[in-house]
N, C-alpha and C positions, 0 to 999 in steps of 0.2 A: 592434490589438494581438493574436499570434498567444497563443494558450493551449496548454498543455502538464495533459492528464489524468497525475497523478502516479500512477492506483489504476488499473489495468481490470485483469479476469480474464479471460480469453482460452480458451477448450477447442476441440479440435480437432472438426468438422463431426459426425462419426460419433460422438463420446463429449459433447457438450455439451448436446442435451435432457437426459439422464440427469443432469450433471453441475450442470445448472440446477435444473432439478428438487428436488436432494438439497440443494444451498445454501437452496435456497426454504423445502423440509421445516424443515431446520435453524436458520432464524431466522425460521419465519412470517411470514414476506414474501413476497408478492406477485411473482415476477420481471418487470421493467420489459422484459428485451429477451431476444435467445437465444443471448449466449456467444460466438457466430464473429468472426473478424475483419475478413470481409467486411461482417458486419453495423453492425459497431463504424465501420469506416471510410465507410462508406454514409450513417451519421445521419448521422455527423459533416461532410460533403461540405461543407455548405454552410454552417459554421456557422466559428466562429475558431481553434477547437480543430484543432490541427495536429501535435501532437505525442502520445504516448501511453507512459509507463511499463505496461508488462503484465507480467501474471505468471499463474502455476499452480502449482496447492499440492500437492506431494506428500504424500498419505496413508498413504503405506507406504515402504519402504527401496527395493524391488523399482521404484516407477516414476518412482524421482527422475532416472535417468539418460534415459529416454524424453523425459520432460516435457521437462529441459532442450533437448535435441534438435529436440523439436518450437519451444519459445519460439526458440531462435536462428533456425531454420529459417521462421518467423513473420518472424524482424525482418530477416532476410535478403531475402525476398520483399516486404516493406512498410520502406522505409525510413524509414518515419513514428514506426516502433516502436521505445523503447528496452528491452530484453527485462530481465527479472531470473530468475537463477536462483534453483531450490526445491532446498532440505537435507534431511535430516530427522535431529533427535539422535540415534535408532538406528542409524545408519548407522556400519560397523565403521573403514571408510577415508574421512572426510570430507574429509580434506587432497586426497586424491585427486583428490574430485569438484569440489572448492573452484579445483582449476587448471585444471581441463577446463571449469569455467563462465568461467574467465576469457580460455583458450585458441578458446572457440567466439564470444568476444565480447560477452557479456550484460554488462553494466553492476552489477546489484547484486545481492541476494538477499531473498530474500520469505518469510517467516516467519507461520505461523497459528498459535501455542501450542493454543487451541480446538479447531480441527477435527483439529489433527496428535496434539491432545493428550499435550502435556508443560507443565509447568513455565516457563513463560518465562526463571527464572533459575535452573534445575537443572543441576547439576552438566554433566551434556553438554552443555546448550547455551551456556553458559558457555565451552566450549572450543572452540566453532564460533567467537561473535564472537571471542575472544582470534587465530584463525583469519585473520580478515578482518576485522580493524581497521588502519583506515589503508590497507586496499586496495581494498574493496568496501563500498557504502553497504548498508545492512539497512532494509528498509520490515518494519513487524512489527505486524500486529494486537494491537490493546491495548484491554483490557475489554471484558466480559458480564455481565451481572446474576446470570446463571446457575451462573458458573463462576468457577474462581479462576486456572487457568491466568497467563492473558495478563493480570489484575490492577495495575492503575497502579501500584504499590508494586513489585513486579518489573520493571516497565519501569523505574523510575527507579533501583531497582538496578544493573539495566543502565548506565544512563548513567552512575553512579556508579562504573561498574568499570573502565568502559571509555573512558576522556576521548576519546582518537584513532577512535573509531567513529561513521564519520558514521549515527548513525540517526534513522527516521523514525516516528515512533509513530502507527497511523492510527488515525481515527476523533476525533481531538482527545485521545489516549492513555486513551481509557477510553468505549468504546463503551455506549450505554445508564447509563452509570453517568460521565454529563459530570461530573456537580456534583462526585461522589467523590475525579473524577481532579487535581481542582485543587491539594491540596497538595501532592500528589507529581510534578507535569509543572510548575506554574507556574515556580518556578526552573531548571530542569532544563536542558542542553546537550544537547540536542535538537532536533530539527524534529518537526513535526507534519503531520499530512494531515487538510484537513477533510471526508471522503468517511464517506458516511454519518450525517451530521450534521443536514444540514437537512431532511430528512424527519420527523426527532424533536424540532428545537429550534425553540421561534419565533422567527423573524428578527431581535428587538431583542437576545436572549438571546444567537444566534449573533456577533453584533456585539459583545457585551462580550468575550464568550470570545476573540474575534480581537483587540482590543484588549488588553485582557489576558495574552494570551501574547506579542504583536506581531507585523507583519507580516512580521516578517526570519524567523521563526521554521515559518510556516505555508504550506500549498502543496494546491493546489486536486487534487482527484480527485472521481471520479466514482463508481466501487466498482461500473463497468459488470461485468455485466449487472444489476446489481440493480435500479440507476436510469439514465435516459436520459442521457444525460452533457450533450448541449443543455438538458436541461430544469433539469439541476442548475446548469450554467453560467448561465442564467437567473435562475434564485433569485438567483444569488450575485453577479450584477450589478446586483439590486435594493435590495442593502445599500449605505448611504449610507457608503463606505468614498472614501479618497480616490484620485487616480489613481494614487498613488505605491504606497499597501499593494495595490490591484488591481494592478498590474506585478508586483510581490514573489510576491504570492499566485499568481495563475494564470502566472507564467513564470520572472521572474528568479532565485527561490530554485532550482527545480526545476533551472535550466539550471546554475545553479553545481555543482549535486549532480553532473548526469550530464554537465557538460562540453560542454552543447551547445553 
């Protein structure tokens, strides 16, 4: 069965030490790998993972139009890749950039409330999805212990404004703070990304949570470079899950999102 990573971050050769590095600083993690795409498709050679959602998070107004540029320019060259465009709520013309990601080919859009630092349901971001609902799917980091940004309670606002928005809340909608995120994701119309997860949760615990939310709902990443994305797919092969939720989970959800 071929696997589809739904998470990897991608930086281009000359800006990804640096770029590595500052995510590492930022959650006191360790980084597993170094960013590029050659590298990302090198592990993965020989492994079932054959497909790859990427993305890159614009920091500022100034390099969201670069970044995108560079991600289509990525999937353009690796046909493995299905790219997602980066937004940012400060940005004066989003409509603008919202057709230019759609005209350059990228498939969705990638959202970090955290490190972009906003509000996850703040007034402008709010008028991005209303944006791109019902045309572009949203992958959106969700919780930190640290911060309230991306807090599950905003994501499930989100979902609650926006019915026609295919989105995806990563990390099981409330990174570092699983247990929190339960009241506010478990019913919710949404998907989920398990990436970043099992490094923090023990295996039996990962198991409920994927029962629990179901496997129509959930879809495998890696949240390359952090962690080795074979090694995560490993883990996650080790859960006594049946064949049916391992399809759902590492491929079939994933394909329906991006129409593979």
């Amino acid at each position: 069965m071929q696997v589809i990573d739904c998470h990897a971050h991608i930086y281009h050769p000359k800006l990804a030490p640096r770029a590595v590095k500052g995510v590492g600083a930022f959650y006191d993690v360790p980084m597993a790998c170094g960013g590029t795409v050659g590298e990302l498709l090198s592990m993965t050679q020989a492994s079932p993972i054959k497909r790859f959602v990427v993305n890159v998070v614009a920091l500022n107004v100034k390099s969201v139009s670069k970044l995108n540029d560079f991600i289509a320019a990525e999937c353009q060259a690796h046909p493995e890749l299905i790219g997602l465009g980066t937004l940012h709520p400060d940005m004066p013309h989003p409509k603008e950039e919202i057709e230019r990601i759609i005209s350059l080919g990228l498939q969705g859009i990638k959202l970090h409330p955290d490190t972009q630092q906003f509000e996850a349901d703040n007034d402008r971001a709010m008028k991005l999805y209303e944006m791109i609902e019902g045309r572009l799917p949203l992958l959106i980091h969700s919780g930190d212990y640290r911060y309230d940004f991306s807090h599950p309670r905003r994501i499930a606002h989100i979902a609650d404004s926006f019915p026609k928005l295919t989105m995806i809340a990563a990390h099981l909608g409330g990174w570092s703070i699983f247990e929190e995120a339960v009241p506010y994701m478990k019913d919710r119309q949404c998907y989920m990304d398990i990436s970043s997860v099992m490094p923090f949760v023990k295996p039996d615990k990962v198991l409920e949570y994927i029962r629990m939310y179901g496997a129509d709902r959930l879809l495998f990443g890696s949240d390359f470079p952090m962690w080795h994305p074979v090694s995560e797919y490993e883990q996650f092969m080790q859960l006594p899950l049946t064949a049916e939720e391992q399809e759902k989970i590492l491929w079939k959800n994933a394909a329906d999102i991006f129409h593979i």
